[in-house]
C-alpha positions as CSV (number, residue, x, y, z in Angstrom):
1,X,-20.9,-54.0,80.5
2,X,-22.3,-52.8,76.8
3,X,-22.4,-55.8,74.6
4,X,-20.9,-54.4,70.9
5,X,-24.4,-54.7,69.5
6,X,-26.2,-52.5,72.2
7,X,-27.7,-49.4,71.2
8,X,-25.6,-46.2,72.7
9,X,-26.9,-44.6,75.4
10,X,-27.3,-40.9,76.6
11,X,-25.1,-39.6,78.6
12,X,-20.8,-38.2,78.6
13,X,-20.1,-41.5,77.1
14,X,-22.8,-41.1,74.1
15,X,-21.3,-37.1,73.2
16,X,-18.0,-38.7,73.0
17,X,-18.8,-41.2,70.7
18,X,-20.8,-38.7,68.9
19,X,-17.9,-36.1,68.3
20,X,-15.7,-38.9,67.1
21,X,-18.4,-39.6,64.8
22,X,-18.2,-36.4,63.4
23,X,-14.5,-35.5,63.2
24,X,-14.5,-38.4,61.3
25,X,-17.2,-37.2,58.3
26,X,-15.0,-34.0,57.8
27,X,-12.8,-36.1,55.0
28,X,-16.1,-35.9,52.9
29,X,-15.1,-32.3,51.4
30,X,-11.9,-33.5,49.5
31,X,-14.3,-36.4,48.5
32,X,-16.8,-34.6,47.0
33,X,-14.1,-32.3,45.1
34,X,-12.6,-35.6,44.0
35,X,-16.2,-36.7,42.4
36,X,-16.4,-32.9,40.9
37,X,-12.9,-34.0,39.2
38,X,-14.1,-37.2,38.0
39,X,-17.8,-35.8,36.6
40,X,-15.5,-32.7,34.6
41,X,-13.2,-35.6,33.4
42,X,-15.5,-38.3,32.3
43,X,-17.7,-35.5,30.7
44,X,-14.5,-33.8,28.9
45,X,-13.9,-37.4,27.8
46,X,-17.2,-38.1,26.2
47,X,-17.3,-34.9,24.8
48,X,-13.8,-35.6,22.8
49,X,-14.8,-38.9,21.6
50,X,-18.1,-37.8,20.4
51,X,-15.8,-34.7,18.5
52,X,-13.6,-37.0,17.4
53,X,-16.3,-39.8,15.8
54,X,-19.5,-37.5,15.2
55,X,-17.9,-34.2,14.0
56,X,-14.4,-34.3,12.4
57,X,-14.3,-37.7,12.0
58,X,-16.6,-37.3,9.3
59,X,-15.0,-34.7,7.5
60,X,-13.1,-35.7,4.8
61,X,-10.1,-34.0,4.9
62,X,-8.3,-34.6,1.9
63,X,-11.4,-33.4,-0.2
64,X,-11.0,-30.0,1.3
65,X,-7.7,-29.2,1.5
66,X,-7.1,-30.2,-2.4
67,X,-10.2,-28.0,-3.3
68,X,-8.8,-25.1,-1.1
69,X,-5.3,-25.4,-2.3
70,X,-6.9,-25.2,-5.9
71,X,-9.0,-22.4,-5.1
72,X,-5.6,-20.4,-3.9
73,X,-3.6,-21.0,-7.3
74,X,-3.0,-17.9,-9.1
75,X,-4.3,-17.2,-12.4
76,X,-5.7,-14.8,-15.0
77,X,-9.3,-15.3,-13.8
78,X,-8.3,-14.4,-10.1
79,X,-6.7,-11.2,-11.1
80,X,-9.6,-10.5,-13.6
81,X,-12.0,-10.9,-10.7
82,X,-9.8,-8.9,-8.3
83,X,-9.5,-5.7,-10.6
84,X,-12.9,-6.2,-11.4
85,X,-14.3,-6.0,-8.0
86,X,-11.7,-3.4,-6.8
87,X,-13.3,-1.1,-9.6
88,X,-16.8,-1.8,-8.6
89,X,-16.1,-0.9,-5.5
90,X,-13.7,2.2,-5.5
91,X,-17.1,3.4,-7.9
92,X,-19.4,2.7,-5.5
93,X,-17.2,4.2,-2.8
94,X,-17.4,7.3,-4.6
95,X,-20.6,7.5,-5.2
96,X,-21.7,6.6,-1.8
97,X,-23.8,3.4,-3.1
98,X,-24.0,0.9,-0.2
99,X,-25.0,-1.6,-3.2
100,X,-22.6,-1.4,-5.4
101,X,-19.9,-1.8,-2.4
102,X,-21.9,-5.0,-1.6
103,X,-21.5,-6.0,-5.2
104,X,-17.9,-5.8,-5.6
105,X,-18.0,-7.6,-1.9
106,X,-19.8,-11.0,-3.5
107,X,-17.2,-10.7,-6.6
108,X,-13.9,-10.3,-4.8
109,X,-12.0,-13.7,-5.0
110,X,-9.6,-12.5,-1.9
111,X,-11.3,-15.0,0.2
112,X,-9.3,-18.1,-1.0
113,X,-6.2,-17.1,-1.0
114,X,-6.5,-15.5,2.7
115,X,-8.3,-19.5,3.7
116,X,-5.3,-21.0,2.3
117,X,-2.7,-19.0,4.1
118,X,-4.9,-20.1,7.0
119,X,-5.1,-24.2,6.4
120,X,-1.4,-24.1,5.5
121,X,-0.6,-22.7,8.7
122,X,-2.5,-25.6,10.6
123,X,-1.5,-28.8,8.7
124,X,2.2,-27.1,8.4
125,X,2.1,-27.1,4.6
126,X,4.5,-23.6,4.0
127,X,4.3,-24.8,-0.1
128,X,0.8,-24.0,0.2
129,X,1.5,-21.4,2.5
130,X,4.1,-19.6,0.3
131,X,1.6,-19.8,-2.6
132,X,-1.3,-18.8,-1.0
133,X,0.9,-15.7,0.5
134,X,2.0,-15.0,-3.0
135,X,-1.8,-14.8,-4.5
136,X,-2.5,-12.8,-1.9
137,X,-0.5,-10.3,-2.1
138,X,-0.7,-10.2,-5.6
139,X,-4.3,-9.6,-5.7
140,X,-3.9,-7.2,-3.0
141,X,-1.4,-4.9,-5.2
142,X,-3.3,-4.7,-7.9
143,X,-6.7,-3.8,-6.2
144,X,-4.7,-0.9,-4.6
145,X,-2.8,-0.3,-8.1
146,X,-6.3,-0.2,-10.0
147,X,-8.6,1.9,-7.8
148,X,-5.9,4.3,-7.2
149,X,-6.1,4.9,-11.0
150,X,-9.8,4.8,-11.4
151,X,-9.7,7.9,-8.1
152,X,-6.5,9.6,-10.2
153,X,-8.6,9.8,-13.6
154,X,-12.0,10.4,-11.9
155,X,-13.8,13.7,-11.2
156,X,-15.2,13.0,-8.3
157,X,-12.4,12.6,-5.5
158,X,-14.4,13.6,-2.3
159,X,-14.1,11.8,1.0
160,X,-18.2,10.1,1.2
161,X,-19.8,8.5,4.1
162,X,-18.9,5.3,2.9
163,X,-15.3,6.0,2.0
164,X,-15.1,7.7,5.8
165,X,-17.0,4.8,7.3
166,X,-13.7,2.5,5.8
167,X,-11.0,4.6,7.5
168,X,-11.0,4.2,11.3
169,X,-11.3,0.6,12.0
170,X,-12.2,-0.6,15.7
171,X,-12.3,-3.4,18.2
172,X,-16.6,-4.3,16.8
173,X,-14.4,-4.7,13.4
174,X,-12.1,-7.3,15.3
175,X,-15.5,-9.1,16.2
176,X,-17.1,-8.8,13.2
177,X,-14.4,-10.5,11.0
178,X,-13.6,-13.4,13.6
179,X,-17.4,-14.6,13.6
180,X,-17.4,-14.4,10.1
181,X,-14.1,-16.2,9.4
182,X,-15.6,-18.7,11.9
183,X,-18.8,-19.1,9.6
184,X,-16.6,-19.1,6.3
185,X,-14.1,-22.0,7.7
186,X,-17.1,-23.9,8.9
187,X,-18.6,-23.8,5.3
188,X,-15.9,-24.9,3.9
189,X,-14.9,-27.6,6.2
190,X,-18.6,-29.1,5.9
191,X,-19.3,-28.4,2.2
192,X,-21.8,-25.7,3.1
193,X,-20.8,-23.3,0.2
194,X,-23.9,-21.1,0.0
195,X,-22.9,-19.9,3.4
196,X,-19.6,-17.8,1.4
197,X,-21.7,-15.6,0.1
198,X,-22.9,-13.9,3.3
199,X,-19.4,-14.3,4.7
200,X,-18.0,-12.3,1.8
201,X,-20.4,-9.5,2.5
202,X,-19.3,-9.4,6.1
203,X,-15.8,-9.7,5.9
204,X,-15.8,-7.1,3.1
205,X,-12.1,-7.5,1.8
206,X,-12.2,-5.2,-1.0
207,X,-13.8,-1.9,0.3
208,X,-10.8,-1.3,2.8
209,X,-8.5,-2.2,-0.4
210,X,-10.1,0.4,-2.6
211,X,-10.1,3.2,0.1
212,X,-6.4,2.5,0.4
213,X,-6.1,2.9,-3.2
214,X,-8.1,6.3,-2.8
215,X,-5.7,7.2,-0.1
216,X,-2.9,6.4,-2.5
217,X,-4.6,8.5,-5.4
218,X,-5.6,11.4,-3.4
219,X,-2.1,11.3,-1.3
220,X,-4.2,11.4,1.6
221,X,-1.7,9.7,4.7
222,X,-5.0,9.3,7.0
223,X,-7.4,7.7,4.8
224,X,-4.8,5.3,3.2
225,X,-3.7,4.2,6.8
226,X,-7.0,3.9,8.1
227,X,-8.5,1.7,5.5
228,X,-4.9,-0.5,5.7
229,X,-5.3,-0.9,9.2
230,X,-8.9,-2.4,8.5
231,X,-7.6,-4.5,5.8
232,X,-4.8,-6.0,7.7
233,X,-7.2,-6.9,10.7
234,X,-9.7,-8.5,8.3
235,X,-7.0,-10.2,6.7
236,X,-5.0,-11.7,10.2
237,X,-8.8,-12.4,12.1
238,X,-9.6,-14.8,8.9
239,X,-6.8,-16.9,8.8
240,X,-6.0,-17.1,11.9
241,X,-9.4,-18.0,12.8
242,X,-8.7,-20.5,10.4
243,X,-6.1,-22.0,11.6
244,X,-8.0,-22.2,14.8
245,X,-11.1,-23.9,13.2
246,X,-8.9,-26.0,11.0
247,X,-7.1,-27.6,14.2
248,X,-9.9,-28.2,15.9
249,X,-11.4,-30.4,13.6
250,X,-8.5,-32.3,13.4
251,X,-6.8,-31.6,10.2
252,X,-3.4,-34.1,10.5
253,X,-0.2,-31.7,10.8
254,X,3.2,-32.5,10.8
255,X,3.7,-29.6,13.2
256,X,5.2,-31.4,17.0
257,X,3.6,-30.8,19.5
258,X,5.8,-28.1,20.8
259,X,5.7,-26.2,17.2
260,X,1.7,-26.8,18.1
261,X,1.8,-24.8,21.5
262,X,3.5,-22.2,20.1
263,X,1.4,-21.9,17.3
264,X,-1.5,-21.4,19.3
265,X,0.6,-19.2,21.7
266,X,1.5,-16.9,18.4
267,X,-2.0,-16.9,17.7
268,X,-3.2,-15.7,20.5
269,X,-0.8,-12.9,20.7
270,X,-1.6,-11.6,17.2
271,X,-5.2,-11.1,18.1
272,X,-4.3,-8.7,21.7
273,X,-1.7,-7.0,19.5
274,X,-4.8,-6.3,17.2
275,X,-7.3,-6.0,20.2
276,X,-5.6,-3.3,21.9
277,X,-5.0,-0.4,19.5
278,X,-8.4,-1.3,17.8
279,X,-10.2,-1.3,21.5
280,X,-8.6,2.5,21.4
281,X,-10.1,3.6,18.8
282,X,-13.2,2.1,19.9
283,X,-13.0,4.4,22.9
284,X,-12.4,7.3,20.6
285,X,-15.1,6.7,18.7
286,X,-17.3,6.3,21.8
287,X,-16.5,9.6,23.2
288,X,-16.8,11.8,19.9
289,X,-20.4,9.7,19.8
290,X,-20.9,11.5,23.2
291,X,-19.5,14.4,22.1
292,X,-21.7,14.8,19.2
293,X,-24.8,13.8,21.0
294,X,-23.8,16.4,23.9
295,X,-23.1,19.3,21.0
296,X,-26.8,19.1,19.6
297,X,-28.1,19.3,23.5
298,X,-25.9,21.9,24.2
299,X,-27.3,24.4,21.2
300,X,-30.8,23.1,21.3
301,X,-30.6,24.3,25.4
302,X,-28.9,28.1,23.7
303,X,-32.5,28.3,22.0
304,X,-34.4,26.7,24.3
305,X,-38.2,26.1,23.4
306,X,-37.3,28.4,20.4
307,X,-35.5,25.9,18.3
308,X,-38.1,24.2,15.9
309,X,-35.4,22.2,13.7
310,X,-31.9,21.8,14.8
311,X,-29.1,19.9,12.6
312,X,-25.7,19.6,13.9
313,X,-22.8,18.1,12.4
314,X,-19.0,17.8,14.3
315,X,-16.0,17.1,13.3
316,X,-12.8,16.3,15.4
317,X,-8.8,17.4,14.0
318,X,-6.4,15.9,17.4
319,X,-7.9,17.6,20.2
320,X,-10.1,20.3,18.7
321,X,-13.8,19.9,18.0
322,X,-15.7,21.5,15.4
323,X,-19.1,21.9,15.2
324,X,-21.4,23.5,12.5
325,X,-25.3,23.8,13.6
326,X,-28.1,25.1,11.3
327,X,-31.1,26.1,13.6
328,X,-34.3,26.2,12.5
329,X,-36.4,29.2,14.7
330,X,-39.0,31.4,14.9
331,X,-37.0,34.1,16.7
332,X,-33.3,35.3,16.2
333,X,-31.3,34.5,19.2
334,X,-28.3,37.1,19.7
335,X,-24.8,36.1,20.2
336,X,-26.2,32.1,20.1
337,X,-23.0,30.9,18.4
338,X,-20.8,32.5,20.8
339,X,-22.7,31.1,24.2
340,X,-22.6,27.8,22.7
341,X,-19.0,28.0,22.1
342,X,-18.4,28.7,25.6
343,X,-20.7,26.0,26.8
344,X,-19.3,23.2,24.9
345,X,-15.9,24.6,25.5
346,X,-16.6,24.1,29.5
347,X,-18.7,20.8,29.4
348,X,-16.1,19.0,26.9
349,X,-12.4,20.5,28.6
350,X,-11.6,20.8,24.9
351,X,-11.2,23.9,22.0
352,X,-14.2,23.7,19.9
353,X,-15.3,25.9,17.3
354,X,-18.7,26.8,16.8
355,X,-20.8,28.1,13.3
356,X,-23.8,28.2,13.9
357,X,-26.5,29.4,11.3
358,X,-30.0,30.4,12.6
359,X,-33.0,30.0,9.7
360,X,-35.6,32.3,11.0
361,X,-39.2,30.6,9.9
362,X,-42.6,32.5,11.0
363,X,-45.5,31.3,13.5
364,X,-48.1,31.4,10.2
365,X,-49.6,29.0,8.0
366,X,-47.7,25.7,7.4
367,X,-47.6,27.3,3.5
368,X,-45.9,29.8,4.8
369,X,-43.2,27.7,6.6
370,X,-42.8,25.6,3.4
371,X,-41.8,29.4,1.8
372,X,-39.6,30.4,4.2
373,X,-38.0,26.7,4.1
374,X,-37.8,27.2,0.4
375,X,-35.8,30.0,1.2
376,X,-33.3,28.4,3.0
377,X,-32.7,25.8,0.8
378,X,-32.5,28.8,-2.1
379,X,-29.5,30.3,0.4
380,X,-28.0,27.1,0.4
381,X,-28.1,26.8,-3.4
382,X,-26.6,30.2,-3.1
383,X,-23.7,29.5,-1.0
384,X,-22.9,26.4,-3.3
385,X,-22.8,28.6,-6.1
386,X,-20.3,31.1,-4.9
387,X,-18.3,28.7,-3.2
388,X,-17.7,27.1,-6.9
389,X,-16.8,30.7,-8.0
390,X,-14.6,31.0,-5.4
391,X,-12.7,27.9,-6.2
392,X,-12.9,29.2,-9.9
393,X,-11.2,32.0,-8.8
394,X,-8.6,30.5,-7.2
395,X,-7.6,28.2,-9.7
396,X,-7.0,31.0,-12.3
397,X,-5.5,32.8,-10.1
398,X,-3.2,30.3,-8.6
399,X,-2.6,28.7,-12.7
400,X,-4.1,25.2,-10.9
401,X,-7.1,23.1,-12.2
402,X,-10.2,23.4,-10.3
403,X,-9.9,20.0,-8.7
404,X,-6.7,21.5,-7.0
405,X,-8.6,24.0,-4.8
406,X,-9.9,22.4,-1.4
407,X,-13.6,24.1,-0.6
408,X,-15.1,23.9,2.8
409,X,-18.7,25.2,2.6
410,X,-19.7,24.5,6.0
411,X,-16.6,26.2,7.6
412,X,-16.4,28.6,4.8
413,X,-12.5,28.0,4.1
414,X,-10.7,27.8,0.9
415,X,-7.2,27.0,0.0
416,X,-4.9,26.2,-3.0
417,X,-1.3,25.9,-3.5
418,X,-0.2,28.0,-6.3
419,X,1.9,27.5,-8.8
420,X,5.3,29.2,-9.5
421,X,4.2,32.1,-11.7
422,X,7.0,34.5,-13.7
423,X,8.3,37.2,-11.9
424,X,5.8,36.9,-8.8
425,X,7.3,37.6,-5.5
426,X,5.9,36.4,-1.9
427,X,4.4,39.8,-1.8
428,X,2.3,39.2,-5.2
429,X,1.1,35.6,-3.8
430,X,-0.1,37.4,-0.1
431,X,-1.5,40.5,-2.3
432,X,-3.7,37.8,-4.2
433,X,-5.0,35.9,-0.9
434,X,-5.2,39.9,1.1
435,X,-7.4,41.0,-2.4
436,X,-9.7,37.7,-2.8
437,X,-10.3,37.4,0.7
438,X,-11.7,41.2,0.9
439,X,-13.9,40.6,-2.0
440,X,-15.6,37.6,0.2
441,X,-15.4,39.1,3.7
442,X,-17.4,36.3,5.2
443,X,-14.9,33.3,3.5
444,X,-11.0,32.7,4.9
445,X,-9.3,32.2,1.8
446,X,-5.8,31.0,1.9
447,X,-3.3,30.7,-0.6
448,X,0.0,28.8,0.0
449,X,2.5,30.1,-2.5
450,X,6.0,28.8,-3.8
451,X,9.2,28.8,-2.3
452,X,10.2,31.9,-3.7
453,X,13.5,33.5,-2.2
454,X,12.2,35.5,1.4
455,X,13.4,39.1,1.7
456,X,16.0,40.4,4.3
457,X,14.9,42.2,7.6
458,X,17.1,45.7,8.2
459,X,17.1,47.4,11.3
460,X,18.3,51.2,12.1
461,X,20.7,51.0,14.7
462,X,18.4,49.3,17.2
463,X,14.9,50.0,15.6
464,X,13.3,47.5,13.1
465,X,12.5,49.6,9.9
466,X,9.1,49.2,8.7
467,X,10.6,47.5,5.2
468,X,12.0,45.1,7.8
469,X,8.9,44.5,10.2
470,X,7.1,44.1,6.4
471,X,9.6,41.3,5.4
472,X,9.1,39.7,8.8
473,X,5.7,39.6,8.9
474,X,5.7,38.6,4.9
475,X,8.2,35.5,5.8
476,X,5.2,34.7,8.7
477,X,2.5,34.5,6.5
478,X,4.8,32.2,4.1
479,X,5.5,29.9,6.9
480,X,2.0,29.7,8.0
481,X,0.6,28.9,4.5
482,X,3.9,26.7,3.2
483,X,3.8,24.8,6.3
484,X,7.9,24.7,5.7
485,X,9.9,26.1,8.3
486,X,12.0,29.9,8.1
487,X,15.7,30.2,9.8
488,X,16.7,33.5,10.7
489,X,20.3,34.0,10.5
490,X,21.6,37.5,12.2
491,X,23.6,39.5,15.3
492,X,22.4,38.1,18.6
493,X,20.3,41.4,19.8
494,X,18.6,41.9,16.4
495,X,17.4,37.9,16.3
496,X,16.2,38.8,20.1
497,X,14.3,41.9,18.8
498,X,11.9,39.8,15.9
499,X,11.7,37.3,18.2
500,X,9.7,39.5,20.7
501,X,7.4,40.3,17.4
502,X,6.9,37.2,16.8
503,X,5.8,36.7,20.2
504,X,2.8,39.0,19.7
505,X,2.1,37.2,16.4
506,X,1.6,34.1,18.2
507,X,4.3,32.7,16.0
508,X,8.5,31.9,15.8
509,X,11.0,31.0,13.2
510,X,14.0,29.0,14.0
511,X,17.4,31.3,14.7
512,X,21.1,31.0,14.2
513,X,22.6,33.6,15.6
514,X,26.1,35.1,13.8
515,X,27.3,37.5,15.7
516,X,26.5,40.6,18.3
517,X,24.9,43.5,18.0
518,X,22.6,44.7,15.8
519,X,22.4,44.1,11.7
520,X,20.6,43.3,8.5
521,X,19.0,39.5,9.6
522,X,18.8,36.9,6.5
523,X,15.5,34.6,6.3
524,X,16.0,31.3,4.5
525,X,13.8,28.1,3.8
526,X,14.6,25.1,6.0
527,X,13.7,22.5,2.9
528,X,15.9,19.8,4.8
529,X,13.0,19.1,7.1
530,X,10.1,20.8,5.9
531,X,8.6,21.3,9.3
532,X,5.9,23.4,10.0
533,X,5.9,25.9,13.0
């Protein structure tokens, strides 16, 4: 007999003691989760009541909601500012200053309104909110108002790099103003003013504005929506960031605490509905990056070790890429532009268009080089030269100011939209484009005309005459240059016959037919919906 105290012995006795033993320390899992809990919770307690004490509870709350609600107030000073810096910066837009942007970025006063529609949302003040909102969107109209003036009246109405830079907002724009909202609600909350300043230059409110108000001027749909797009993120990431910042440091609402949850619910879903179209254009961006970068390997492999200087510039329009390449080489490459059409067209699955112009430079002295660099930069001088005679051209002979005619030296394209002249007939307008053009054999010049009335199409018996095949093909080119659609109204068979010419013009107009047979066809402009074919 064991007495209780005796130690166990070996033996079957001694394992079964042992595996009791053991099945009984299997409960410690569940107690070690159980301490995990408790550590979390006691540190997520100490952590609030040092937030509470250390952090908001020293920020005096009703000193900065009384200076931010004065700071939102409208008045004549905040729309002196805001015209002022929306001028600055529309100037330095079109100039392509970065520091005159940054300029009118430290002077725009759209900050304060855009923090007060923020608080107000957290402390559930919608006076304050209703105010700031009005400021706001003041200020905002008459930035767009004013710099759309300033492009109207101005010479200079070209897209620059910084202008372009404004107009395709992405998900890194997202980032950028949510860090910087979260810097500028800090600063504010803890009296660290000076900070602003650098915040202003990062959120950059006004730029966006004034390239909407370029958009506006130069009645261009894709810059004006790009640069509104940017705007509106900037404007939603700051004060809804703070809000955020604002109720975590405690600012006293009358919201309950279900209006609370589905604040912060709301919130939330404002920045994915921003993320997601913003993270696609981010894509975008990344793949014409690529694209780009694979366009100036793909030419520098067409010359090979022959390239010295190569400079390649691509554009996208939808699915087609363009790219225009100036190659700097000691030996002319035959049919370069061609091959590197075909490559790009196979590596990217895409259309691209190649021009590609090939500066031939010699193996001599460097003073040499420098000539024949010279040289080129004389032909491009050259080419600037008659494309400004070109558009001086056009505009007299299209009765439009010079600013009318769109010039692409690079692609060597030009086009205007003429003006209704006395007694000038489709025919006249496509003789005035046919003569130009053959005067500048390396140019496409294109001149859309006026809605002037479109010619019948006659046919005898079954055969188009060649009056009618001319009025067809006239009534094309129209289309083509009008971008407004053409309704052919005619017998079934005749519709059926311009059709198939059509066909081999890579073209069609809409068709009613009117009957059977064969007859005269009528062409009229569809100017209820102005599509183009």
């Amino acid at each position: 007999m064991q007495t209780p105290n005796a130690p166990a012995e070996t033996g079957p006795e001694t394992g079964v003691a042992t595996g009791a033993a053991k099945a009984g320390a299997e409960p410690a899992a569940p107690t070690e989760a159980k301490s995990l809990r408790q550590g979390l919770s006691d540190f997520l307690h100490t952590f609030d009541h040092w937030w509470q004490k250390d952090v908001s509870g020293t920020v005096d709350q009703i000193a900065v909601i009384e200076k931010r609600r004065a700071e939102c107030a409208f008045s004549a000073r905040y729309l002196l500012m805001t015209c002022m810096s929306a001028g600055i910066a529309i100037l330095g837009l079109l100039q392509g200053s970065a520091a005159v942007v940054i300029g009118a970025m430290l002077l725009s006063p759209l900050m304060d309104p855009i923090m007060g529609v923020g608080f107000a949302l957290a402390i559930g003040d919608y006076k304050w909110l209703r105010q700031s909102a009005k400021s706001l969107a003041i200020g905002t109209a008459f930035a767009i108002l004013f710099t759309a003036l300033i492009v109207f009246m101005s010479p200079l109405q070209a897209i620059t790099t910084e202008i372009a830079a404004r107009t395709r907002p992405s998900l890194l724009d997202l980032g950028v103003a949510i860090f910087s909202s979260i810097a500028g609600a800090y600063a504010m909350i803890r009296g660290r003013e000076g900070t602003i300043v650098g915040v202003a230059i990062a959120t950059a409110l006004m730029p966006p504005l004034a390239v909407v108000g370029f958009g506006l001027a130069t009645l261009n749909a894709t810059v004006f929506w790009g640069a509104l797009f940017l705007f509106i993120t900037n404007l939603t990431a700051i004060a809804l960031t703070a809000t955020a910042m604002a109720r975590a440091y405690g600012f006293s609402s009358s919201l309950t605490e279900k209006h609370t949850q589905m604040q912060a619910f709301l919130i939330f879903g404002a920045f994915v509905v921003l993320a997601v179209p913003l993270f696609l254009s981010l894509l975008q961006i990344v793949d014409e990056t690529r694209a780009q970068r694979g366009a100036k390997t793909v030419v520098e492999e067409v010359f090979g070790e022959r390239a010295v200087n190569t400079q390649v510039d691509s554009t996208f329009e939808g699915d087609r890429m363009s790219v225009t390449a100036t190659v700097f080489t000691p030996q002319f490459v035959e049919n370069a532009e061609g091959e590197a059409e075909r490559l790009l067209t196979e590596r990217f699955d895409r259309e691209v268009d190649v021009t590609l112009s090939q500066v031939i430079i010699g193996n001599g002295t460097q003073a040499q080089e420098e000539a024949q660099l010279a040289q080129a930069r004389e032909q491009e001088a050259q080419m600037r030269a008659t494309a400004e005679d070109i558009a001086e051209r056009l505009a007299l002979l299209a009765g439009v100011p010079v600013e009318d005619v769109t010039v692409d030296r690079e692609r060597r394209r030009a086009l205007v939209a003429a003006r209704p002249l006395d007694g000038a007939s489709l025919a006249a307008y496509q003789e005035l484009e046919t003569r130009i053009n053959a005067t500048e054999p390396e140019w496409d010049i294109r001149i859309a005309p006026p809605l002037r009335p479109l010619p019948e199409i006659t046919f005898d018996g079954e055969n188009l005459t060649a009056e009618g095949r001319s009025a067809l093909l006239l009534a094309n080119w129209a289309q083509a240059r009008t971008g407004v659609r053409v309704v052919m109204r005619g017998p079934d068979d005749a519709v059926a016959n311009l059709r198939a010419v059509l066909a081999s013009q890579q073209s069609s107009m809409a068709a009613e037919e009117t009957g059977e047979g064969y007859g005269t066809v009528t062409l009229d402009w569809d100017i209820t919906t102005g599509e183009s074919e």
